[in-house]
N, C-alpha and C positions, 0 to 999 in steps of 0.2 A: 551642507544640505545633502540628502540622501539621492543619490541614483537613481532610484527605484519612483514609477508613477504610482500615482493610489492605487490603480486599479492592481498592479505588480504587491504590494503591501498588504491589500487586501486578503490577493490568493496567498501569501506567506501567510498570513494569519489564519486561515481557516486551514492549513496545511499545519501547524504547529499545535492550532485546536484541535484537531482530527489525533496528531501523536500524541496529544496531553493526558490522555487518558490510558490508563496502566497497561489494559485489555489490550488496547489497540496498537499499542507502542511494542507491544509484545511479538503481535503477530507480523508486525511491520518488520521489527527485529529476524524474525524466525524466516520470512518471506527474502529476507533481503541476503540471506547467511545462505540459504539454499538455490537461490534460485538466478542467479545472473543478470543482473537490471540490464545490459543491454542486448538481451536475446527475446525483446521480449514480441515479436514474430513468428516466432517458432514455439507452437505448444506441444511440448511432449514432456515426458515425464520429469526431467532433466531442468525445466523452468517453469515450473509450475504446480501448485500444492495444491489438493481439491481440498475446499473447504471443510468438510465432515473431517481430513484427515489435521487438520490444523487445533480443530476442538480438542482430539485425543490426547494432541502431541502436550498443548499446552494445559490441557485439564479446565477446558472450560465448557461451557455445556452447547447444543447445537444451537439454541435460538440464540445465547448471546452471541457466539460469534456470528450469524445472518445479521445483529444488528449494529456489530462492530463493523464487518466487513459490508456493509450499506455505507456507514459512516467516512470509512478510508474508501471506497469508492466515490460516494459523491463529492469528495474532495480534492479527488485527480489524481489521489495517491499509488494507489491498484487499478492494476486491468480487469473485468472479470469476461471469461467465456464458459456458458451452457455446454453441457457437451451429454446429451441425456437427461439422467438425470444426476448426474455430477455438475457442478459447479466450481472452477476453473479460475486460480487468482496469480497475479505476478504483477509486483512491482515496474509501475511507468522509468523505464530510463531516466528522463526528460526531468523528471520530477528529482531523481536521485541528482543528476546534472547540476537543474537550477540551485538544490540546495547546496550542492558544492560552490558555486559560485556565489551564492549568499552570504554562506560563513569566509568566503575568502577575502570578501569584498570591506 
């Protein structure tokens, strides 16, 4: 019998829905390679990719990543912070954590 309550299963699920998708898995990758999941307190340039520059890196156009990076936000995945009009993302710690304890478990 598994560990985990529904409500725990649940949020694994819609966190694995949110990676499923190539787009998004990409940018999760690229956020994760650059940016230090547990700094994420501190935004300076060092932990954190504004969004416009994430479309370039990865060549994808500006509205689909707003609606990738909707999708990995509402799923607890990323942080995001306004800052003007830049728009501000980095990887939840918590979120990198649980899943290490997921796959370990």
């Amino acid at each position: 019998m598994s560990k985990y309550r529904k409500a725990d299963l649940q949020r694994f699920a819609d966190i694995f829905k949110a990676l499923s998708n190539p787009n998004r898995l990409r940018i999760f990758l690229r956020l994760i390679s650059c940016c230090k999941p547990g700094t994420v307190h501190r935004i300076d340039a060092d932990t954190t990719v504004c969004v416009g520059e994430l479309g370039k890196e990865l060549d994808i156009v500006p509205s689909t990543v707003s609606h990738h990076i909707k999708e990995l936000y509402r799923s607890g995945i990323i942080k995001m912070n306004r800052r003007g009009q830049k728009i501000e993302c980095w990887i939840d710690p918590e979120i990198v954590k649980d899943l290490a304890n997921f796959f370990r478990s």
